[in-house]
C-alpha positions as CSV (number, residue, x, y, z in Angstrom):
1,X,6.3,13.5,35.5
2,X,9.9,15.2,35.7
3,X,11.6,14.6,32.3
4,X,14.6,12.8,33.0
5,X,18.1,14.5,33.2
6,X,22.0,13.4,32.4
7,X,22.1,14.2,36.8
8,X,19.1,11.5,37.1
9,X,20.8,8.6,35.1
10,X,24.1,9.4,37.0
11,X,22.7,9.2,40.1
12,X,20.8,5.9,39.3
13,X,24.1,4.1,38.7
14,X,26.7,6.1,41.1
15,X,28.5,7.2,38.3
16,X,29.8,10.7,36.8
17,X,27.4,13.2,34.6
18,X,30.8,13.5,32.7
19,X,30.9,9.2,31.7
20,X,27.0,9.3,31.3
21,X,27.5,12.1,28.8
22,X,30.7,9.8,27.0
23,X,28.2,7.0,26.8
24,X,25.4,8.6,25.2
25,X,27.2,10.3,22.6
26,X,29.3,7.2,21.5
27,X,32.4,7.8,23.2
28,X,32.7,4.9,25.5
29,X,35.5,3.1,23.5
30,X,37.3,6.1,23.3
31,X,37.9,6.9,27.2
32,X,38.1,3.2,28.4
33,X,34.4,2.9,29.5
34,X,33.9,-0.8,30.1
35,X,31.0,-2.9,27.9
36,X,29.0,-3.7,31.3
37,X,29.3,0.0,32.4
38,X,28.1,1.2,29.1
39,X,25.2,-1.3,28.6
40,X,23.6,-0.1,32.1
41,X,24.0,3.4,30.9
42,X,22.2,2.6,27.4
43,X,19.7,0.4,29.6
44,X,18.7,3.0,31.6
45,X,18.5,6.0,29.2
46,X,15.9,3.8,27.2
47,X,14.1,2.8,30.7
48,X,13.9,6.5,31.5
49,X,13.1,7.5,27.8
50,X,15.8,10.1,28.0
51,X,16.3,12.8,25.4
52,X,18.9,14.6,25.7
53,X,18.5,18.7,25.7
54,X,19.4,19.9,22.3
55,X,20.2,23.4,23.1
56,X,22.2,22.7,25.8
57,X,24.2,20.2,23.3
58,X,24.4,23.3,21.2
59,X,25.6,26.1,24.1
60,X,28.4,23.2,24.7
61,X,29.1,22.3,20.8
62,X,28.8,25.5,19.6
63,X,26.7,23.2,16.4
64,X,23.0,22.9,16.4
65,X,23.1,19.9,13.7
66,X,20.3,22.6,12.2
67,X,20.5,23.6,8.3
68,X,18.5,26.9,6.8
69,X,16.9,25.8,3.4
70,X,15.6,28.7,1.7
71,X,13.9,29.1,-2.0
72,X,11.1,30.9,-4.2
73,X,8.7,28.0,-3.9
74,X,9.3,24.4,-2.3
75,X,6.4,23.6,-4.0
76,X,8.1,23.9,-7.8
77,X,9.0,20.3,-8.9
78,X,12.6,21.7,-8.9
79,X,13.2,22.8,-5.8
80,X,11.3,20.2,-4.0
81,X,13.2,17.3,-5.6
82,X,16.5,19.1,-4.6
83,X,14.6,19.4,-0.9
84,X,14.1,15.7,-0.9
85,X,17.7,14.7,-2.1
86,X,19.1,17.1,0.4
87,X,17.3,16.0,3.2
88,X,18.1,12.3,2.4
89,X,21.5,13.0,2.9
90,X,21.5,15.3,5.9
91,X,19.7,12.8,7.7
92,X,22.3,10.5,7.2
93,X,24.9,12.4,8.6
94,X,22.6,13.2,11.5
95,X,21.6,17.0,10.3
96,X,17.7,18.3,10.0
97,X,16.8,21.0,7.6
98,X,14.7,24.0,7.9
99,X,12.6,23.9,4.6
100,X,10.8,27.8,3.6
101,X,9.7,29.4,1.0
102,X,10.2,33.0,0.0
103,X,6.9,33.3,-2.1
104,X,9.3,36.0,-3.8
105,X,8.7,38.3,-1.4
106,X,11.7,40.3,-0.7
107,X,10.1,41.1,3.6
108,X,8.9,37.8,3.8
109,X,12.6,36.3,2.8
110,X,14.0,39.0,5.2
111,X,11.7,37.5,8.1
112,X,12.3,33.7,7.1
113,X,16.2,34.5,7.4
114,X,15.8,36.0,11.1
115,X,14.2,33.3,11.9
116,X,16.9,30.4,10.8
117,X,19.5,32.9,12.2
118,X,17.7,33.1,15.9
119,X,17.2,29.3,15.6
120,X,21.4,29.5,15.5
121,X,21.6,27.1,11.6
122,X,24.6,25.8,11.5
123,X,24.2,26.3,7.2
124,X,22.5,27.7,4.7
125,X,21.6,26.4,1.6
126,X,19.9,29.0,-0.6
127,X,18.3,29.6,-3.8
128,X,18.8,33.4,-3.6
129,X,16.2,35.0,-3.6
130,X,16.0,38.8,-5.0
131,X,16.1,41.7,-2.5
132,X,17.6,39.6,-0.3
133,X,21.1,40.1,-1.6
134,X,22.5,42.7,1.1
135,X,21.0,40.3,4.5
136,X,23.3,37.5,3.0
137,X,26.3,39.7,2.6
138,X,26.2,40.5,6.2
139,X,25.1,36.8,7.0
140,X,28.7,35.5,5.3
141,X,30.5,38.0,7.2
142,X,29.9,36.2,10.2
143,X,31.7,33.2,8.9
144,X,28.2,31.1,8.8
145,X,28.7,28.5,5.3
146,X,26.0,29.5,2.8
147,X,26.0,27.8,-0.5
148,X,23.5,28.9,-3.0
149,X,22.1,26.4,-6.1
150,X,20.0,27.2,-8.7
151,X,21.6,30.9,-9.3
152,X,24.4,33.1,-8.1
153,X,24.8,37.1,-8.0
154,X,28.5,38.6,-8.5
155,X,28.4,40.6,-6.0
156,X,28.0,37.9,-3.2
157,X,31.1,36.4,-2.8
158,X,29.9,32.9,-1.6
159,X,30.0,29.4,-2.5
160,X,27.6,28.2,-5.2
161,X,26.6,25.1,-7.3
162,X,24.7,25.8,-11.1
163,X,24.8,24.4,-14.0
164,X,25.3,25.6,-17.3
165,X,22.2,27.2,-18.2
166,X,23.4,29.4,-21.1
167,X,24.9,26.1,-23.0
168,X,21.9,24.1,-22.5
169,X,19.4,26.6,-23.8
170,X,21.8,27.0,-26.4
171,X,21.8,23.1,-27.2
172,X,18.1,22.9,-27.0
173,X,17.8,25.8,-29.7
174,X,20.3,24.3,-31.9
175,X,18.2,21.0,-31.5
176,X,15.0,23.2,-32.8
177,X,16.9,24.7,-35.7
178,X,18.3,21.3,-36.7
179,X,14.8,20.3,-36.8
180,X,13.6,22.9,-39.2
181,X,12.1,25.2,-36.5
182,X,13.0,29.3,-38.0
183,X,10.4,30.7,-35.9
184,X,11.2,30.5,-32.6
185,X,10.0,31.9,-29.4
186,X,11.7,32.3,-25.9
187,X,9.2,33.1,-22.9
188,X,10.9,33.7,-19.6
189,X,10.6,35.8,-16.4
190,X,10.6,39.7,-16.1
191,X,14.2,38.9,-13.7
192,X,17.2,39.8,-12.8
193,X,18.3,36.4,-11.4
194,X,21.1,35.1,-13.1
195,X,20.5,32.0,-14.5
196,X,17.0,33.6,-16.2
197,X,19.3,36.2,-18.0
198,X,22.0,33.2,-19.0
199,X,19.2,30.9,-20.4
200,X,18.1,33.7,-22.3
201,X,21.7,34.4,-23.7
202,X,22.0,30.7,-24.8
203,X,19.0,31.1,-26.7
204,X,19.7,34.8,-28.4
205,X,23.4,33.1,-29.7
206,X,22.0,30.7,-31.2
207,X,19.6,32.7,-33.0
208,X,22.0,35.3,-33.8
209,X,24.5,32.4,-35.2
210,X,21.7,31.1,-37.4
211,X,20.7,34.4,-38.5
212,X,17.2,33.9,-37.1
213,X,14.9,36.7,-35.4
214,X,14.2,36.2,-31.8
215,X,11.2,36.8,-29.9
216,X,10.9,36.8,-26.6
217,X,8.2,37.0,-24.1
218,X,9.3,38.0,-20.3
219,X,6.1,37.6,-18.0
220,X,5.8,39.4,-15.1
221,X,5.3,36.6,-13.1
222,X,2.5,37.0,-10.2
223,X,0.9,34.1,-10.3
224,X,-0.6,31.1,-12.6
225,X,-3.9,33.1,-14.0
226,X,-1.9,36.2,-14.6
227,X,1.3,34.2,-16.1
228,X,-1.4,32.4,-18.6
229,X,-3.4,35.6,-19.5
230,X,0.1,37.5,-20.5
231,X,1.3,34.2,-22.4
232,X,-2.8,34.1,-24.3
233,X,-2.2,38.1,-25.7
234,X,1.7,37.4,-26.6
235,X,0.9,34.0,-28.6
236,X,-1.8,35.6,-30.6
237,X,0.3,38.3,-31.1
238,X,3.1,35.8,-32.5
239,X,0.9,33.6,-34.5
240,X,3.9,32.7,-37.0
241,X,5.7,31.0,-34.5
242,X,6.9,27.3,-35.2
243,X,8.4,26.5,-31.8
244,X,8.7,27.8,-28.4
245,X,11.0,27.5,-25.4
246,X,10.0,27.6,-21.8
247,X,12.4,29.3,-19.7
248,X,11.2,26.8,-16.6
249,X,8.9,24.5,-15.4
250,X,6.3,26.1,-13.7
251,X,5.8,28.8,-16.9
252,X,5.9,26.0,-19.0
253,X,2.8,24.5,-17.3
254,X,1.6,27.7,-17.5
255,X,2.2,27.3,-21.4
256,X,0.5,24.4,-21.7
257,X,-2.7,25.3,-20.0
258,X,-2.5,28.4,-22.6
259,X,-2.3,25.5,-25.5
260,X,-5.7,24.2,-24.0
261,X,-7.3,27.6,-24.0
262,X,-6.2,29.0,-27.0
263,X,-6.6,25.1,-29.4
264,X,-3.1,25.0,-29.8
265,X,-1.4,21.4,-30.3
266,X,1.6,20.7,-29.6
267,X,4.2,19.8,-32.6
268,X,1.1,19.6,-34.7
269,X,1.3,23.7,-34.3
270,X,4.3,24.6,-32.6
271,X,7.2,22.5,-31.3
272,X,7.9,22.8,-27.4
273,X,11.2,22.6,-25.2
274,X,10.9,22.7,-21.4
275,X,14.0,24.0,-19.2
276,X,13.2,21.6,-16.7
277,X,11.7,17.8,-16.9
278,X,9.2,17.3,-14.3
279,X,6.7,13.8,-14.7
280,X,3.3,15.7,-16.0
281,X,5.5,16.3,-20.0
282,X,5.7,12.8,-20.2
283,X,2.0,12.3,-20.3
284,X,1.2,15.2,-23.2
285,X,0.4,14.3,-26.4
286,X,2.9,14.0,-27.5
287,X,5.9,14.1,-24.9
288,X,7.3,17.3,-24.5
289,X,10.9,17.9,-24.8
290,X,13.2,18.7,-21.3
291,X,16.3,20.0,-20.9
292,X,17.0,18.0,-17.6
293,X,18.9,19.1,-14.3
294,X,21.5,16.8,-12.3
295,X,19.3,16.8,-9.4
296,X,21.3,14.4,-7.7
297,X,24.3,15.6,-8.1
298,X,22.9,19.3,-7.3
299,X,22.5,18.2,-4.0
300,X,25.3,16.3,-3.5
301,X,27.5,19.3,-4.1
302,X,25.7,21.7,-2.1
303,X,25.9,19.1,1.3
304,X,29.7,18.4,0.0
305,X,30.8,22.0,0.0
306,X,28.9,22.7,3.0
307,X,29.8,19.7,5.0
308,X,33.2,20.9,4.2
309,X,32.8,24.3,5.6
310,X,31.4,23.6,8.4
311,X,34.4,20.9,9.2
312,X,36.9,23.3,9.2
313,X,34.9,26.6,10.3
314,X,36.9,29.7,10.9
315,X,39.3,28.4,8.2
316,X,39.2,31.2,5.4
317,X,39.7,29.6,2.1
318,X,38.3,30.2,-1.3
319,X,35.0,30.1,-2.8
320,X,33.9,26.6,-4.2
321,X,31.8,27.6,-7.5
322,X,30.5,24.0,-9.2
323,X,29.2,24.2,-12.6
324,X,27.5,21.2,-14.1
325,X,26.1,20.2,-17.4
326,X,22.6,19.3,-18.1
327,X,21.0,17.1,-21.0
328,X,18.2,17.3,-23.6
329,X,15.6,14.6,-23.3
330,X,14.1,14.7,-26.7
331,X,10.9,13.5,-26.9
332,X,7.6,13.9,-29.6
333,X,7.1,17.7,-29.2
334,X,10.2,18.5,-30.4
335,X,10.8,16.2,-33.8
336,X,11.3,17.6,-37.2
337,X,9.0,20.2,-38.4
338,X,5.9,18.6,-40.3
């Protein structure tokens, strides 16, 4: 059968395409359309099962309703609990998201972007990922909002919501010296990305203010076999260290899985902090300690700013930058030194 068209439902009831179209995008009040006239109208488009043509809506608009998520890995506890909150609250405003994944691959990312720019995104909403730093210059020169989370880069001048990594490592090792931890280790990506290299500072201060040694581990992150096989050489290597500190969640599973192999227990042998809180630390033995991200309030900020560029679009103002704080959860793997 024929899908249905505006032209159809017009004809049907000897009426304009232009009140049809007032009709079915809520405007009926607004130019005087009676009740009788406009329950017909609804009437029919559900008897026909009408749906209207979205890129036409979005030739005439100039707005697709369309958002470009894009991230390392949607999979990572992280970034799929952002994804979720996100997505709860586009939907209620009547916008879908895009979700991708990078797989940190710098052509891959390239490819994902063309592809949310020929699907004509209204927004993008970005972890950014590395390599890609030169496509999202051009992409803000065109005036499309992009907000980044997670991390920012200087040189992009864009819209971004963080928080403050560098404090809450800081907190976290201050938490471990408190607690008679001297010996304490920091393992973290081989990175540029920003908030890597300001999680790492937290930790170095606090060191350097307790006039402790630091060790620090970056992996070269390929994937979880490799990750664990890098962490196995550097903790037998470091066999005097009292605590550790995972720079994020998936390389603190990683961790763990390299307590397993290796017969390490955790606070019994060395102390553990988490950047990051995802549901699995809750069930170790004991609980490991998190430094825990506003996810909620991520996300609200990132569809706040972006909601707000996209409301007054073509209006130049300045960049929005939102930093907020995270907490420590303390839990068993962190408690005083035995």
């Amino acid at each position: 059968m024929k899908k249905p068209s505006i032209k159809d439902i017009a004809s049907r009831l000897n009426i304009s395409i232009t009140t049809v179209s007032f009709v079915i995008n809520g405007k009926a009040k607004e130019k005087n359309i009676s009740e009788s006239l406009t329950k017909k109208v609804l009437d029919l488009v559900a008897e026909l099962n009408y749906q209207p043509n979205a890129l036409a809506k979005s030739l005439r608009t100039g707005k697709t309703q369309i958002l470009g998520f894009l991230v390392d890995d949607i999979s990572e506890p992280f970034f799929a609990a952002i994804a979720r909150h996100l997505d709860e609250i586009a939907s209620d405003l009547g916008y879908k998201i895009l979700f991708s994944s990078t797989r940190n691959n710098t052509q891959k990312a390239i490819e994902l972007l063309q592809i949310l720019k020929d699907r004509h995104v209204d927004g993008y909403i970005m972890a950014l990922p590395e390599g890609l730093e030169e496509e999202v210059k051009k992409l803000i020169k065109t005036e499309t909002p992009v907000v980044l989370f997670d991390r920012y880069v200087p040189d992009v001048k864009t819209d971004y919501v963080i928080i403050d990594n560098q404090e809450s490592v800081y907190q976290a090792t201050k938490h471990l010296i408190d607690n008679g931890y001297k010996k304490i280790g920091f393992v973290t990506l081989e990175t540029s990305q920003s908030q890597m290299i300001d999680r790492l500072s937290g930790y170095q201060v606090a060191m350097a203010e307790a006039g402790l040694s630091t060790s620090v581990k970056e992996v070269d992150y390929k994937n979880g076999a490799d990750s664990i096989a890098q962490m196995t050489t550097y903790f037998k290597t470091e066999r005097k260290l009292d605590a550790v500190i995972f720079a994020a969640n998936y390389i603190c599973m990683d961790g763990l899985r390299t307590f397993k192999k290796m017969g390490i227990k955790i606070h019994q042998d060395i102390a553990v902090v988490s950047f990051d809180d995802f549901e699995l630390l809750e069930f170790c033995d004991p609980p490991v300690t998190a430094i825990v991200q506003p996810l909620n309030a991520i996300a609200d900020n990132v569809m706040k700013i972006l909601l707000s560029r996209l409301n007054k679009a073509g209006q130049a103002t300045g960049n929005t930058q939102v930093k907020l704080p995270a907490h420590l959860k303390i839990r068993g793997s962190s408690l005083k030194k035995i």
